[in-house]
Backbone as CSV, one residue per row, in Angstrom:
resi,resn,N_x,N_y,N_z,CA_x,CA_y,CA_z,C_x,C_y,C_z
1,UNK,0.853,-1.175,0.000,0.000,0.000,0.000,0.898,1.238,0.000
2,UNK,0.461,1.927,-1.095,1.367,3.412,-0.938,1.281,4.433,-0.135
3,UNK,2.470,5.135,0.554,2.215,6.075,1.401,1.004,6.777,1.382
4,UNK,0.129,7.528,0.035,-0.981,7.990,0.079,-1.809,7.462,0.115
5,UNK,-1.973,6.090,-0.232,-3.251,5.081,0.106,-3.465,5.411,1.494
6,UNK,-2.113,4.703,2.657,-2.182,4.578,3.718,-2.941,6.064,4.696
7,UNK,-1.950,7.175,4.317,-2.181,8.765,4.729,-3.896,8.823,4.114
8,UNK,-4.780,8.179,3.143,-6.129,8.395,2.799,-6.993,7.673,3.866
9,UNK,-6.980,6.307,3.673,-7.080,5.272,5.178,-7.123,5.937,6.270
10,UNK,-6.438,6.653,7.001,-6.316,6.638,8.178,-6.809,8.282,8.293
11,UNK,-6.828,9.116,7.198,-7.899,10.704,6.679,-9.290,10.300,7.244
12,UNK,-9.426,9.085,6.306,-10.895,8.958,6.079,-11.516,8.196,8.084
13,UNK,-10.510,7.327,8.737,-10.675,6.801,9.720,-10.938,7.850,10.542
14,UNK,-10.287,9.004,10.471,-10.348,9.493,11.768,-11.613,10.918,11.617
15,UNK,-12.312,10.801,9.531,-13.416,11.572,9.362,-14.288,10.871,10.082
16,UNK,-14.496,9.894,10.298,-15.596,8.592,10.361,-15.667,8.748,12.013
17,UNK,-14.337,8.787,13.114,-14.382,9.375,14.323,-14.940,10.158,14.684
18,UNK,-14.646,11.630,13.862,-15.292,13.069,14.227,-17.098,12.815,13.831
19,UNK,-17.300,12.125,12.946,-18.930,12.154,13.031,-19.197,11.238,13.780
20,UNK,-18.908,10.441,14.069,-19.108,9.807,15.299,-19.254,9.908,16.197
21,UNK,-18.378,11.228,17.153,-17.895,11.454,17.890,-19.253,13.186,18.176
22,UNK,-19.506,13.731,17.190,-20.403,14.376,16.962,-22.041,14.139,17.044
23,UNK,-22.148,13.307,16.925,-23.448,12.354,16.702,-23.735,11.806,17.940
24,UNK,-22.950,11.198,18.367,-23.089,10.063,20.011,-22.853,10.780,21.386
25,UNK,-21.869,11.725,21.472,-22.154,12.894,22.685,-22.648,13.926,22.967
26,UNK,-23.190,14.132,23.481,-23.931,15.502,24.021,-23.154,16.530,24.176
27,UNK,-22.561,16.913,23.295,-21.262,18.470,23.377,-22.068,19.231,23.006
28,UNK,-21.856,20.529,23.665,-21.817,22.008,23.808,-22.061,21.961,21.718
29,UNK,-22.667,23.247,21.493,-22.629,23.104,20.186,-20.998,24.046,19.669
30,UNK,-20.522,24.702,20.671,-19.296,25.458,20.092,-18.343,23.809,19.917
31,UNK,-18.570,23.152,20.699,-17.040,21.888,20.438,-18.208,21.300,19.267
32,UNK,-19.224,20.821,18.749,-19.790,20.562,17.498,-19.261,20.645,16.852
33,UNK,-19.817,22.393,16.585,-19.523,23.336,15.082,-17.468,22.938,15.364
34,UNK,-16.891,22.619,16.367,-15.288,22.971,16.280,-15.517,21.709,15.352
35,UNK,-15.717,20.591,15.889,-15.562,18.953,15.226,-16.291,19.026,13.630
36,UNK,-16.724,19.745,13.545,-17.383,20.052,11.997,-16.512,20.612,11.059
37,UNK,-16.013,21.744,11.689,-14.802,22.607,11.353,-13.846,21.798,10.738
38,UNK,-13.420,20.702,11.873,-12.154,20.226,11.743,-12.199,19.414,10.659
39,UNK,-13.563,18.662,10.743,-13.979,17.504,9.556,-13.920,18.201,8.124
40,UNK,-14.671,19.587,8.572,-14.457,20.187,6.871,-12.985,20.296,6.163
41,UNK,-12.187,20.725,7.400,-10.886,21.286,6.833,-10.167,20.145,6.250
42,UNK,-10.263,18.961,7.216,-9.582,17.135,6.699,-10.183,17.102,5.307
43,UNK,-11.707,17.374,4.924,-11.456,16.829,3.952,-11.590,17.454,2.763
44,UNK,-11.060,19.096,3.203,-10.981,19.916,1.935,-9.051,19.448,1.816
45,UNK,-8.648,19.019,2.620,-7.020,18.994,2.795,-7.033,17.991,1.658
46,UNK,-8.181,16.474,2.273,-7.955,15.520,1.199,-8.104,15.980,-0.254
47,UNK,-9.292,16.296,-0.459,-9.496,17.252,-1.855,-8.265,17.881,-2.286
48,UNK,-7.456,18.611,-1.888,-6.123,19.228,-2.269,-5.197,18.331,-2.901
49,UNK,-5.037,17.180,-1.761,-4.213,16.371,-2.369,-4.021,15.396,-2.960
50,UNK,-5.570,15.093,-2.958,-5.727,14.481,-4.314,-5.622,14.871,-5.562
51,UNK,-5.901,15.957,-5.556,-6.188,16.969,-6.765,-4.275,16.982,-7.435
52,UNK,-3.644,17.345,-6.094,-2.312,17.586,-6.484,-1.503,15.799,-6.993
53,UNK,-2.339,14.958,-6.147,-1.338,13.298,-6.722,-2.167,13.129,-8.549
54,UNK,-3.694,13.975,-8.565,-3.689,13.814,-10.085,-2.970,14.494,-11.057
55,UNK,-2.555,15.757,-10.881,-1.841,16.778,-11.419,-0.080,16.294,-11.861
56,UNK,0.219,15.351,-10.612,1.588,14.397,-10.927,1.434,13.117,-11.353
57,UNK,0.309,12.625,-11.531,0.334,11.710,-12.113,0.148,12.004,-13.773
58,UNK,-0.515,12.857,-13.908,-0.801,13.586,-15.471,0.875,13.963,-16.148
59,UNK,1.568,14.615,-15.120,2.927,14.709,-15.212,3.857,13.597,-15.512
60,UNK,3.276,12.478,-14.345,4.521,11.833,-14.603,4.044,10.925,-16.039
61,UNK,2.499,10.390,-16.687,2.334,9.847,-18.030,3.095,10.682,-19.038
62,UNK,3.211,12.225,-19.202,3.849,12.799,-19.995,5.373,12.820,-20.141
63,UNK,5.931,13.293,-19.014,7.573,12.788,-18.793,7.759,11.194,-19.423
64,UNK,6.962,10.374,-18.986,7.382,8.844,-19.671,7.131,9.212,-21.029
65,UNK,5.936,9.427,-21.639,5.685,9.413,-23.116,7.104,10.521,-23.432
66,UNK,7.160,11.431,-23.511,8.336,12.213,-23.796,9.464,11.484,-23.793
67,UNK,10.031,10.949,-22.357,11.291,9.965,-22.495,11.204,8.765,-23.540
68,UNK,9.948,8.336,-23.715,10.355,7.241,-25.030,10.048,7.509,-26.296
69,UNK,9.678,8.719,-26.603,10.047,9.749,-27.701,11.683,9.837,-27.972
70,UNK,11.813,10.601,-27.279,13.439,10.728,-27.132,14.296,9.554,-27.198
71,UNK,13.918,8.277,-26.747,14.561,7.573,-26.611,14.627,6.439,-28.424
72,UNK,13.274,6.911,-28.623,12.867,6.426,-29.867,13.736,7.299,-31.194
73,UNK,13.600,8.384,-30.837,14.394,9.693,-31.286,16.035,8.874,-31.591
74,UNK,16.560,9.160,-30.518,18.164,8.733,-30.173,18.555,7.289,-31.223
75,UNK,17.515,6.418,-31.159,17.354,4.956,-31.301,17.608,5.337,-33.332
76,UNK,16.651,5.908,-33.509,16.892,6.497,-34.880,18.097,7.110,-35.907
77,UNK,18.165,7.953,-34.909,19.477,8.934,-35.394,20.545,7.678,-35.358
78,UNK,20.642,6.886,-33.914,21.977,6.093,-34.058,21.843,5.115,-35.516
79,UNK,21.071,4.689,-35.842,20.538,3.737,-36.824,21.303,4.644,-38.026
80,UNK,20.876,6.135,-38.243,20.882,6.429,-39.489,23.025,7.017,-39.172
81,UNK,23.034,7.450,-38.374,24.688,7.172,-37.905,25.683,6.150,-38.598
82,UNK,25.041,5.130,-37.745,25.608,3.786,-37.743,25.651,3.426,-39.882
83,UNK,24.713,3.817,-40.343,24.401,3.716,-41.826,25.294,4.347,-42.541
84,UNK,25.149,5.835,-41.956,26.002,6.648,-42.831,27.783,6.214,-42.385
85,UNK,28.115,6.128,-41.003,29.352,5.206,-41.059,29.953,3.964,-41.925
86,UNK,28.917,3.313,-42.397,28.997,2.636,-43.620,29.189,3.116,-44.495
87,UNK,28.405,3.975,-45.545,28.594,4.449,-45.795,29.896,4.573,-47.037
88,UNK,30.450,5.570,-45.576,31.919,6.575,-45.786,32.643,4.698,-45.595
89,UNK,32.818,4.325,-45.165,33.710,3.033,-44.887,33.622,2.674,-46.206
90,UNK,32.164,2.320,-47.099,32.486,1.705,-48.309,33.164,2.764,-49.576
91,UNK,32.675,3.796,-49.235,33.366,4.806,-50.260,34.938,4.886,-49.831
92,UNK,35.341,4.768,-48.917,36.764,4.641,-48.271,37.543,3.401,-49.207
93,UNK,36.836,2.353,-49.295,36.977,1.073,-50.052,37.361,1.338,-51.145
94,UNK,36.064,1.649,-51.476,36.160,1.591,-53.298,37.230,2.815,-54.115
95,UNK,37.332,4.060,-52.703,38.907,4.669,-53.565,39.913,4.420,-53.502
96,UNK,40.081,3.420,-52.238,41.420,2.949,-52.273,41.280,1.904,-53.508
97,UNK,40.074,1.256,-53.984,40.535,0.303,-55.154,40.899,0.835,-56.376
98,UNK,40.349,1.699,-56.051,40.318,3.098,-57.845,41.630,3.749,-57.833
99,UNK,42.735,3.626,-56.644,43.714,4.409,-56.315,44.708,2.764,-56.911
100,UNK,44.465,2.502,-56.565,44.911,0.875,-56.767,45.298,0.267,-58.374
101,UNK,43.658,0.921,-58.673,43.608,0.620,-60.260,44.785,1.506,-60.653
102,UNK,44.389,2.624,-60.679,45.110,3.532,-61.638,46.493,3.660,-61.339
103,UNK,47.333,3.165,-60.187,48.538,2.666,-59.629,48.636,1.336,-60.814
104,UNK,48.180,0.534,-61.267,48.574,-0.924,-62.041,48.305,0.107,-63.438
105,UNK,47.660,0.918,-63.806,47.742,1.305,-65.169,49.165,2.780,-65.637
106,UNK,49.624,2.898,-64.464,50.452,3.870,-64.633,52.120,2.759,-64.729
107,UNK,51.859,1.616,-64.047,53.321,0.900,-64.300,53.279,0.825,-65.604
């Protein structure tokens, strides 16, 4: 279970307390409205951060798609690299044979 699973679990356990806890004793209505308070604020907090683990999760699908762009990118270029190093290697070849030739037609 991930740290925010767990930190949601134990949000939501201790919302489930405060109405509980609101509901079953006979408190003053100022400690109420406080336990209401507090419940609102927990779970405008949760709202926040959920909001913020969707906002990085949206982040982190894009950073991956991007990195295997790039990586797809890199993967390419080396391919067409690696080609054109050929290339020059076979043209390297074939003048040393042409250098070769015209060396046997000049004896």
């Amino acid at each position: 279970m991930s740290a925010f699973e767990q930190k949601e679990k134990n949000l939501n356990k201790l919302i489930d307390k405060l109405t509980n806890l609101s509901s079953t004793y006979s408190q003053s209505s100022y400690e109420a409205e406080k336990i209401k308070t507090e419940k609102n604020e927990l779970l405008r907090h949760k709202s926040e951060i959920e909001k913020k683990n969707e906002e990085l999760m949206r982040e982190h699908r894009y950073l991956k798609e991007k990195i295997i762009t790039l990586q797809n990118e890199v993967k390419k270029k080396t391919i067409i690299e690696d080609k054109f190093n050929q290339d020059i290697e076979e043209l390297s070849q074939e003048t040393e044979n042409l250098v070769s030739e015209i060396d046997k037609w000049r004896m």
